[in-house]
N, C-alpha and C positions, 0 to 999 in steps of 0.2 A: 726442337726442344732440347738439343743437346748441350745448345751453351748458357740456359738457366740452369739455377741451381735448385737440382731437382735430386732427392736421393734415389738410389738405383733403383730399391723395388718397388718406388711408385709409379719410375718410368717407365719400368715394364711394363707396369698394369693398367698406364695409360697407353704405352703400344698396344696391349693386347684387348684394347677395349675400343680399337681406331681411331686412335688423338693423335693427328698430326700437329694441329697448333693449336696453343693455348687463346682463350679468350681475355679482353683486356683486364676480366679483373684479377685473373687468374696471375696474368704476369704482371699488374700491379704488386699482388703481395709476396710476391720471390726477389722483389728487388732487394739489392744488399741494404738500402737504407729503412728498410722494413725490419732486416732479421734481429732478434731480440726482444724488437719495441710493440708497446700495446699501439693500435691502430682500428680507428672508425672508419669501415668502407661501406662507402653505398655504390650500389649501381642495380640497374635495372633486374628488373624480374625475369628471371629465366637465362639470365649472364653467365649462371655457371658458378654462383655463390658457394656450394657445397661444398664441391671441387676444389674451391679457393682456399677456404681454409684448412680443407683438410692437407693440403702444400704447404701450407702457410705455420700449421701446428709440428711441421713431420722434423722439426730437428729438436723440438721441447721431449718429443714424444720417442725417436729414434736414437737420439743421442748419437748419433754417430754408428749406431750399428744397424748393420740388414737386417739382422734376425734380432725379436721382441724376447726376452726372458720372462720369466714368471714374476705378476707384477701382484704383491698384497694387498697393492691399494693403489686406486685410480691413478694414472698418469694426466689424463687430459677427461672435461669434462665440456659439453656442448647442451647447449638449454633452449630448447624451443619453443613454440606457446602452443602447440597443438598434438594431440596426438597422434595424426597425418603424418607430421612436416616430420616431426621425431622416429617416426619407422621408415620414413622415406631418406631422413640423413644417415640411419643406422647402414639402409640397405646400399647406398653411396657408399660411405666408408667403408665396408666391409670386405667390394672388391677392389677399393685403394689399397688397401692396408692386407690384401690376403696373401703378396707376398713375403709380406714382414712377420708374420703369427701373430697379427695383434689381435687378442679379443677384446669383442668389443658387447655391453651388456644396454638393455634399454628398461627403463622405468618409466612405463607412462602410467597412466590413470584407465581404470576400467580392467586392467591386465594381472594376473591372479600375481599377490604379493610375493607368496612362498615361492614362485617359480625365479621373481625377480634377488630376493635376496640368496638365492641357491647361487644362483649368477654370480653375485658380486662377493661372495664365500670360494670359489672356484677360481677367485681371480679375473678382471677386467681390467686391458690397458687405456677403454675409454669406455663413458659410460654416457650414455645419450637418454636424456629426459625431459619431460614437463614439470616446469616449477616446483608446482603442487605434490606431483610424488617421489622429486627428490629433496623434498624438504620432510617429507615424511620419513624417509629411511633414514638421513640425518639425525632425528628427535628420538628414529628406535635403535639409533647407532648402529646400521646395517649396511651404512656408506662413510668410508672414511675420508678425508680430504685432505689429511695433513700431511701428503707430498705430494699434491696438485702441482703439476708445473704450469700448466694453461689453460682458459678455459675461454670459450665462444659462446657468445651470445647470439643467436639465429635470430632474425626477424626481429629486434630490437623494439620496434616500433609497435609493431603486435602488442607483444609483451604489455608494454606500458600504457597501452587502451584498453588492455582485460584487465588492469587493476594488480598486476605482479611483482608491481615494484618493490613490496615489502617482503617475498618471498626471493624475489633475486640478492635483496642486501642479507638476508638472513643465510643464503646459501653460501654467497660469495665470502662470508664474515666467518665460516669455517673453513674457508680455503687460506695457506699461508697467501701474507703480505707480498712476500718477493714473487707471487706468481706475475704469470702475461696474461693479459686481457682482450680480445678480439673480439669486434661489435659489429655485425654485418643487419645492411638495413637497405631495402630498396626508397627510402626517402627518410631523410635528417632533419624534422620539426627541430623548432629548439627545444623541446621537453627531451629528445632524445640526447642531444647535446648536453643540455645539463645532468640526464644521467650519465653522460661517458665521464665527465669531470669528477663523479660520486667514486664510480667503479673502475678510472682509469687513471695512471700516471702517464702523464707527459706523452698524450693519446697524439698517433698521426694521422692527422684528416687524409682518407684515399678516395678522390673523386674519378670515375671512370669518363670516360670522353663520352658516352652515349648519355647519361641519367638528367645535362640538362636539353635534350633534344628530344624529340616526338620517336618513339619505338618505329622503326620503318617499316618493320614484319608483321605488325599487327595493323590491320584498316578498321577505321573508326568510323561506323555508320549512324546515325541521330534519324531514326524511323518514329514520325509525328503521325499520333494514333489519333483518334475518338477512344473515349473514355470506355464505350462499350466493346471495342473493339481490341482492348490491349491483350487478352489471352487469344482471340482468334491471329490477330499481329505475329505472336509467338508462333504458333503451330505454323505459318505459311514460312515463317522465318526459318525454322527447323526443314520442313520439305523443300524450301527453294535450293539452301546449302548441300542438304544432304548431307554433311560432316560424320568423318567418321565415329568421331567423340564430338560431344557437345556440351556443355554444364550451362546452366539458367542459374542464375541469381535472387534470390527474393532475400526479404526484410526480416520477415520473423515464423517462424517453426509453423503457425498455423497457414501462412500463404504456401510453407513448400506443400503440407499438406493436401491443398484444396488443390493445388496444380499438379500434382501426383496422379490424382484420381482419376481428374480433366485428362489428363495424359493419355493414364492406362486406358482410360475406355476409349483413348481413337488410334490405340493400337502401335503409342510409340514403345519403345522400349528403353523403361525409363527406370531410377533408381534414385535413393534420396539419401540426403546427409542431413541430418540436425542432432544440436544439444542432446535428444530426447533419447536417441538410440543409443544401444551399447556398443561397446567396443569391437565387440563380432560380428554385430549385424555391419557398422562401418564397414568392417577390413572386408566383410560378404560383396559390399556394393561397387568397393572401389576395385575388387577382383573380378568383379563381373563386369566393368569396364575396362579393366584393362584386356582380358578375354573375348570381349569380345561381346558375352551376351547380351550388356545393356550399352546403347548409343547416346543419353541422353542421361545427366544425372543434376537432380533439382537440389539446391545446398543453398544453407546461410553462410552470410559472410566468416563466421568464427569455425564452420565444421571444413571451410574450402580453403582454409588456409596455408598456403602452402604446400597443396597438394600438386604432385606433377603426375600426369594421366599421359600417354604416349597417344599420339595422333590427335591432339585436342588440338582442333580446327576451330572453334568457335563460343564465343561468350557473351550471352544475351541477358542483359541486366534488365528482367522483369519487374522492378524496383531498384528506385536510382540509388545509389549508396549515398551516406550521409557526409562524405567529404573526397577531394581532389585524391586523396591518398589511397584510401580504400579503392574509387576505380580505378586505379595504375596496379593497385595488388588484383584486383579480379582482371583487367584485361591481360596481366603479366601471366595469365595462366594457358595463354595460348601464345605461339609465335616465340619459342622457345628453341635453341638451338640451329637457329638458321632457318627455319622453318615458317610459313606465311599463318597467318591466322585474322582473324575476324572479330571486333566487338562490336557488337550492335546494342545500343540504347533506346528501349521502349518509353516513348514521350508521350504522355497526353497533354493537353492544351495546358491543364492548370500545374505542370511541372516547366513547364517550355523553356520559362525563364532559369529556373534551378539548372536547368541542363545544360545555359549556355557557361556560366559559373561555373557548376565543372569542371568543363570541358578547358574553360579558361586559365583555372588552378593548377590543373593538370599540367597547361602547356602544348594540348591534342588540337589538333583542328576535324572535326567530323565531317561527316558530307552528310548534307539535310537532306531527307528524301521521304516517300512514302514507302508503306512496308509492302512487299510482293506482292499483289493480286492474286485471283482465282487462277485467270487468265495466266501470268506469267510463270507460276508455280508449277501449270500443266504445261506451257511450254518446256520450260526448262526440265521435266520430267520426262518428255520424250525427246529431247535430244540426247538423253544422259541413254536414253533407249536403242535408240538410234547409233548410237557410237559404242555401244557397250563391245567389250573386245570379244565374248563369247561369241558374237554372229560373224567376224569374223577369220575365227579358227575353222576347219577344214572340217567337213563330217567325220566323224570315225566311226566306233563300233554302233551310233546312232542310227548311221543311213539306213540301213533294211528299215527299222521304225519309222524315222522321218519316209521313204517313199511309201511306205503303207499310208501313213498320216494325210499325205499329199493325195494319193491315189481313192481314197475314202469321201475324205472332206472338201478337197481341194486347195491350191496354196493361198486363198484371200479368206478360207475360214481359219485358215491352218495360224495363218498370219493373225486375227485378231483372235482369235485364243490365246495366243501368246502375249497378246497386249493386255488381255482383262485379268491375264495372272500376273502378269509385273505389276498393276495398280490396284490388285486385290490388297496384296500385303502393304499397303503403304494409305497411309489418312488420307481420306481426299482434301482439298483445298477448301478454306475459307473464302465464301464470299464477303472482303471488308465495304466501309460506309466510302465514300468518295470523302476525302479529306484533303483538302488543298495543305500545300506544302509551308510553312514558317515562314513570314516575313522576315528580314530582316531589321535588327531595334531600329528606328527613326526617332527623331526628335519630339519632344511633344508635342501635341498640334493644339491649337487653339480651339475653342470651342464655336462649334458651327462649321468645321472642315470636313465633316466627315463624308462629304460626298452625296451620290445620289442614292438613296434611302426609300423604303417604306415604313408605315406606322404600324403597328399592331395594337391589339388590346386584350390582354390577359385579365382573367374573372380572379382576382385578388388583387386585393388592395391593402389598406390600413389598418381595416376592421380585421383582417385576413391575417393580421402581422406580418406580411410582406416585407421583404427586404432586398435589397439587389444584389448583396453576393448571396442570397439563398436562390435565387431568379436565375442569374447568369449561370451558372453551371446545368442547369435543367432546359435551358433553353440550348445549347450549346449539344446537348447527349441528344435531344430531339429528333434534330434531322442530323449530325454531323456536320457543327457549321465552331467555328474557334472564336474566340470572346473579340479579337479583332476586326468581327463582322457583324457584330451588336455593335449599336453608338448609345447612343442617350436611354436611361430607365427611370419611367417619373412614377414614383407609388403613390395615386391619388387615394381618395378613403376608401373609394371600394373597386377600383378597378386598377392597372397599372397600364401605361404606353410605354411600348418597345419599340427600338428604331432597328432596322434589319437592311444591309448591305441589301440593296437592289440589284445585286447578281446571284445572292443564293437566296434571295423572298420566296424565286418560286418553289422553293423546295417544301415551303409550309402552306401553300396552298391557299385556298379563303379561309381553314381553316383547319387546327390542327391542338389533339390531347396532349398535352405536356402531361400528365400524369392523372390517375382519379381524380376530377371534380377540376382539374385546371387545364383551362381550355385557352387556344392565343387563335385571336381571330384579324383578319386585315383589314383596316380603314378606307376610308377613300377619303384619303389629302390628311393632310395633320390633325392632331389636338391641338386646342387652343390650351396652351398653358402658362399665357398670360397673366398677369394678374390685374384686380381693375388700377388704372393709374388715379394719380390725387396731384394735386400742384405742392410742390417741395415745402415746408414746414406746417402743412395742415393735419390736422388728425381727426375723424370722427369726435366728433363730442356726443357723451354719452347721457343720456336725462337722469339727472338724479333726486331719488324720492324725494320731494316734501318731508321738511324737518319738524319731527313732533316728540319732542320733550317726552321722557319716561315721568312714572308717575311716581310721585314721592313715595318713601314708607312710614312718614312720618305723619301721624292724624292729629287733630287736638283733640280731641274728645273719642270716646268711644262710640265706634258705631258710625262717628262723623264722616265724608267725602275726604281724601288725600288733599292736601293744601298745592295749589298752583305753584309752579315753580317760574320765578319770570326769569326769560333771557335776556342775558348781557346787552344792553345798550351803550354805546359812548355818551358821555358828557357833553352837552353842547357846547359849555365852556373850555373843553380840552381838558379838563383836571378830573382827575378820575380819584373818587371816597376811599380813604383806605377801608382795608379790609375790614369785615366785622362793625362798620361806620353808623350808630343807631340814630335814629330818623329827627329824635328832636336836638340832634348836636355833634361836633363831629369827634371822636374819640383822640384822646390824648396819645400823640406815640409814647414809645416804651423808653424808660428813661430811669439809667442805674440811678439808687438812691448815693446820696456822699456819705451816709454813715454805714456804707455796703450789711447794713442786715436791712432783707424785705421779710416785712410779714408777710404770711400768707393769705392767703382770698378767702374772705368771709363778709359776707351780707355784714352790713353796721349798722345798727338802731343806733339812733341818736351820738354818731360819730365816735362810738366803743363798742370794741368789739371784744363779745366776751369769750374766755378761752371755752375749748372743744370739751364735749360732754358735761358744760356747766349744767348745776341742776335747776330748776325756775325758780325755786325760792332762798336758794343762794346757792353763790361761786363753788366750784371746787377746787380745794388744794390742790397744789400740784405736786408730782410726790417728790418726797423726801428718804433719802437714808436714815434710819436712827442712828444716834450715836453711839446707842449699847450696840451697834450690829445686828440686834435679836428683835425679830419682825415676827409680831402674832401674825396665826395665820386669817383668814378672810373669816368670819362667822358673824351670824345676822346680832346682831347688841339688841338688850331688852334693858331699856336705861339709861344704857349708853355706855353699857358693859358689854363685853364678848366673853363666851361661855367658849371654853377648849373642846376642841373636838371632840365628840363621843361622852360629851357629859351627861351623866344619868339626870331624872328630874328629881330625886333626893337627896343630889349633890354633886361637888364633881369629881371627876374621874384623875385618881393619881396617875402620873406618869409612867412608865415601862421605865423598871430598875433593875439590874441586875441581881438576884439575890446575894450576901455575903456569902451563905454557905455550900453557892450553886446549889443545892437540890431545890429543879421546879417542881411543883406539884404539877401531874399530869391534869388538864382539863376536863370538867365535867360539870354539868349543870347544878347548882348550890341549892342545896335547899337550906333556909337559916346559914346564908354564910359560909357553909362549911359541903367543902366536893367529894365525893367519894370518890376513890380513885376506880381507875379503868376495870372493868370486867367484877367489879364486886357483887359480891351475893345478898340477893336479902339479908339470910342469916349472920352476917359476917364481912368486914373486906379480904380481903385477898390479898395475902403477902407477896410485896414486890420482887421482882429477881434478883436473888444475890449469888453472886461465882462465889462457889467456896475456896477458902485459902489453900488447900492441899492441892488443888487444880484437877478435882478430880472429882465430876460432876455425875450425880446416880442419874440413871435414866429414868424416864414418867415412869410409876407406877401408882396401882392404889394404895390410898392410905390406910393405916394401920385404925386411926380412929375413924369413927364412925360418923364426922364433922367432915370425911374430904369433898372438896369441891366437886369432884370430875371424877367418874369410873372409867378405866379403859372400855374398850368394846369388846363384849364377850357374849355371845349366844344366851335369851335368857331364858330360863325355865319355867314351869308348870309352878306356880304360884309365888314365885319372883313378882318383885315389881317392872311392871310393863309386860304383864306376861300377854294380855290384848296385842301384842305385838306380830307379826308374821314371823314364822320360823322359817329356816333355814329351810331348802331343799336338799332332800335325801335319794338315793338311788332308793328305788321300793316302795316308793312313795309317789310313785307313776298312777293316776286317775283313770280307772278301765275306759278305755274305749277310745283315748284320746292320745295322740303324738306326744314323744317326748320333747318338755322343752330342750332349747338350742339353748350352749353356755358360750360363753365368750371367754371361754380360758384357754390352758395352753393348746398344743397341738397333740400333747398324749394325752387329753382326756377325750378322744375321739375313738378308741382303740375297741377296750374293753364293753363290754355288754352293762355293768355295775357300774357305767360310766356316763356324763350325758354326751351325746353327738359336740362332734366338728363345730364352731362357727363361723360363718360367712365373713370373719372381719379381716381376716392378711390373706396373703396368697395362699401359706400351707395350711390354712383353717377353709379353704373353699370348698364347698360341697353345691348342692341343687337343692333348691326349696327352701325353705328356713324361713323364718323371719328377715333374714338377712341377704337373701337370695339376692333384691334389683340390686346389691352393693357390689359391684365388679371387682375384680383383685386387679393388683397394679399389675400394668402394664397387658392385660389381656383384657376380649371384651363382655359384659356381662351376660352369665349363660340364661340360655331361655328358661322360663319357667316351667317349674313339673308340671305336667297335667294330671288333671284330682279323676278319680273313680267318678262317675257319674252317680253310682248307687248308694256307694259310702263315700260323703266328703273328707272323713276323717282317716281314710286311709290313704295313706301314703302311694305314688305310683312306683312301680316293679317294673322297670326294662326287662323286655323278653329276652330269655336267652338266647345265646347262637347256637346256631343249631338245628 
């Protein structure tokens, strides 16, 4: 390492961390035609990426000096998509850079804000986060950028299938222009490439010699399950390895769940990572792997990202991932460092083909196999027994015990006691289905090759809705038999025939439940599924009804039978009547007139034809305009006169004219000619309204003479006129024996005793009983009625006191 250009106290701290030699990617990015320039490197997972660029940043970030000064504002910034990958580059950098005094600060997601921003108030020479929450501290100005010398991009690729591409340009877009850009990725899509182009100037591709070749350190196993059989597969795959560290793969948050569980109750010691959890429970699980406590730790693609676990032996993808890329990032989590490791791929039948695509994308070649036995799981268990190095180290202060142990029990019980306690704590083994191993793809074969076969007959058919990829897979979980051992499926109406490879028939017996209510039973010799033959252009002829004319709606008379309708005959002659053609002669075709006006069709007596709505005893005019313009209107003529609308029979009626002097007389029925105007009195008419000139109009009152029309209303008195009249109601004037009437005035005439009671008509006039009692107040509902004295109706009911 002496003659790279490495500054001193990173050297040290790679001497004092046991690096003798760098890895290729490592001393890709120290070459001098890197120093300066932004650069895209990819290279395998577990290369030593970290490492890389924190070499690769140390003279942006070092400038030339050993020792780091007090920095105000981030020197170098590094962005990773997980918050795994980001405490695990912090914990990397930290003892690179610990003998330079660089602090270094981390903002992930999940991790208490105020602690984060105390951090980068204190000063950090790098600052290590996730997208998301450094794009947050940026918005609350609690991360400055504007002397960013460099910044790295982690897992590039990551990044841009979680959807961060608009939080990376928005970070990067507060860093100065003149920075360096560093974009590390264990594979280079072009979506990645066209990001480096966005966020890089004059970017140098660095391709490591290993990234387009198969990982050596890692062995690729392709284990073809039964469908029933894929978590028992796992567990045998887990006790066959025994690995120190193990992580299992699934799809989505509810599969790590359900495998969690399955786990715990046979006793592995296991631990989970998903979305769902917090940020403490994570750092809980992944310290208890690292520790030692848990061996086994169940994770989705996006919580495993990136994570580096020490002594991870093995990775078992209990769900295939969804592209070539993603299995190179999960199998790159093991065989790390020079270190051997294991991926194994759980296949069932109906992924088989997904798997070899992969596998192909990838670049890997697997070795196709079946997964561990009962059988081979317990061998390999006792040899691991067998060899274990505690048997043999020398007795020590054990002996006195062990010869008692010997001298009690003897050494052939002494001996399996010791065996029933090594396989106590550990799951016993899975017995799987016999599952024959993947063919290899072949060609497609013709139909009728399939070999020597049996029939069966399964109880659904047509009627059943039966289909054949609903069939094939239920047939297939049955016995443990792979779709390339089924041939031919005919779904007749009510039953279906299956053809079954006559090496695994016998495994279904004469006859065998595919599920409630569907049953597959064996033939003897084929179904005929022939169809009947016919000689080439013949078809069933089908009888068709006798042809019988509907019945007219048309009758001649009432009450009469429908008239016959006769069908079409040809002409003997060949010439066929035109249409419409009446019986005594054949109809004239239609033929423009030359004076282009046609009359119109009207029946003609005697070869004229008289105009429409003539009268019988003679023609009608036709009409004319007058020449005055001025057209009476319609009225029946006595003479041969017409009388104006509305003529009286004493004469006629003059016309509506405006008067000259405008004043109409208001209407009123005439006696002699003459109307009395509106509201007149016997004695008198009644002077019309006139506004006085002063504009200042007295109010109604009574007149002074003794002629006026109209008295105000006033209470009348004891021998006044209308004194037959009902008087007024008086407090005092209360009838012994009887309830005061209810008034309907305001709401203080309810108070006083010289007053009449409350009325039932507004809210604040409600009281119980009255007259007006069923009338509810607004917006409440209408109170119950009083109950009456049973003795005296006329008294009023009295709630009892409290008390």
């Amino acid at each position: 390492m002496t003659d790279l250009n490495i500054a001193a106290p990173l050297a040290a701290a790679l001497a004092a961390k046991g690096y003798e030699t760098l890895t290729p990617v490592q001393q890709a990015v120290l070459a001098d035609e890197v120093a300066g320039r932004d650069a895209l490197v990819s290279a395998q997972t577990g290369s030593g990426k970290t490492v890389a660029f924190g070499l690769a940043m140390a003279p942006e970030v070092l400038d030339g000096n050993d020792r780091l000064l007090f920095a105000e504002t981030p020197l170098s910034l590094i962005i990773a998509p997980t918050r795994e990958l980001a405490q695990q580059v912090a914990r990397e950098l930290t003892w690179l850079y610990a003998e330079a005094g660089a602090q270094i600060a981390t903002c992930v997601g999940g991790m208490d804000y105020r602690n984060e921003r105390r951090a980068l108030e204190r000063g950090a020479h790098i600052v290590v986060g996730t997208p998301g929450r450094l794009r947050d501290h940026i918005e609350r100005g609690s991360l400055d950028l504007s002397q960013l010398r460099v910044a790295v991009l982690d897992e590039a690729d990551e990044m841009l299938d979680l959807g961060f591409a608009e939080d990376l340009e928005f970070i990067l877009s507060a860093a100065p222009e003149e920075r360096r850009t560093l974009m590390f990725s264990a594979t280079v899509p072009k979506e990645i490439a066209e990001l480096a182009k966005s966020f890089q100037r004059d970017a140098l591709r660095l391709q490591t010699q290993g990234e387009a070749k198969q990982h050596v350190d890692i062995e690729y196993r392709a284990l073809n399950v039964s469908a029933r059989d894929k978590e028992h597969a796992i567990f045998n795959v887990l006790r066959f390895y025994e690995a120190r560290t193990a992580i299992v793969f699934c799809k989505t948050r509810m599969n790590v769940n359900h495998l969690l569980a399955r786990m715990g109750n046979r006793g592995f010691q296991v631990v989970a990572l998903s979305g769902e959890l917090s940020q403490s429970e994570r750092m809980h699980a992944l310290q208890a792997l690292r520790d030692g406590r848990a061996r086994v730790c169940i994770a989705t693609d996006v919580a495993a990202r990136g994570i580096d676990l020490p002594g991870l032996e093995l990775v078992i993808h209990a769900d295939l991932p969804s592209n070539s890329e993603t299995l190179l990032h999960r199998s790159g989590r093991t065989g790390r460092a020079g270190q051997k490791g294991v991926s194994a791929l759980i296949v069932p039948p109906a992924e088989f083909r997904k798997a070899q695509r992969l596998l192909a994308g990838a670049k890997v070649v697997a070795e196709w196999a079946k997964p561990p036995s009962a059988e081979e799981v317990q061998e390999r268990d006792d040899a691991r027994l067998v060899d274990h190095p505690v048997l043999a180290d020398a007795p020590g202060d054990e002996g006195a015990l062990a010869q008692t142990l010997l001298d009690r029990y003897g050494p052939d019980h002494v001996a399996a006691a010791f065996i029933r306690l090594w396989r106590e704590g550990r799951s016993a083994p899975e017995v799987l289905h016999d599952s024959l191993p993947p063919r290899e793809a072949a060609a497609p074969r013709e139909r009728g090759e399939f070999g020597d076969s049996v029939w069966f007959t399964l109880s659904v058919g047509h009627e059943g809705r039966a289909e054949a990829r609903w069939l094939l897979p239920k047939i297939c979980d049955a016995v443990g038999i792979t779709r390339g051992e089924i041939g031919a499926i005919r779904v007749q109406q009510t039953v279906t025939f299956v053809q079954i490879a006559k090496a695994v028939a016998g495994r279904f017996g004469a006859s065998v439940e595919i599920e409630q209510g569907l049953t597959m039973e064996r033939m003897e010799g084929e179904p005929n599924l022939a169809r009947p033959e016919r000689p080439r252009g013949e078809r069933p002829q089908r009888e068709k009804p006798a042809y019988a004319p509907k019945p007219s709606r048309f009758v001649d008379e009432e009450g009469e039978a429908p008239r016959e309708r006769k069908a079409y005959t040809p002409r003997e002659d060949g010439e066929r009547r035109p249409y419409g053609a009446r019986d005594d002669g054949p109809r004239k075709p239609y033929a423009k007139r030359e004076d282009g006006d046609r009359k119109p069709y009207t029946p003609r007596e005697g070869g004229e034809r008289k105009p429409y709505g003539a009268r019988e005893d003679s023609p009608r005019k036709p009409y004319a305009k007058r020449e005055d313009g001025d057209r009476k209107p319609y009225t029946p003529r006595e003479g041969g006169e017409r009388k104006p609308y509305g003529a009286r029979e004493d004469g006629p009626r003059k016309p509506y004219a405006k008067r000259e002097d405008g004043d109409r007389k208001p209407y009123a029925p005439r006696e002699g000619g003459d109307r009395k105007p509106y509201g007149a009195r016997e004695d008198g008419p009644r002077k019309p309204y006139v506004k006085r000139e002063d504009g200042d109009s007295k109010p109604w009152a009574k007149r002074d003479d003794s002629s006026a029309p109209r008295k105000p209303y006033a209470p009348r008195g004891e021998g006044a006129e209308g004194a037959d009249r009902k008087p007024r109601w008086k407090a005092g004037d209360r009838p012994e024996g009887k309830s005061a009437p209810r008034s309907t005035g305001f709401k203080s005439h309810g108070g006083a005793s010289d007053k009449p009671a409350r009325a039932f008509g507004t809210k604040s006039h409600a009281s119980e009983g009255g007259a007006y009692a069923g009338r509810p107040a607004k917006g409440k509902p209408a109170p119950k009625p009083a109950p009456r004295d049973a003795r005296d109706t006329s008294k009023r009911f009295t709630p009892p006191k409290k008390g």
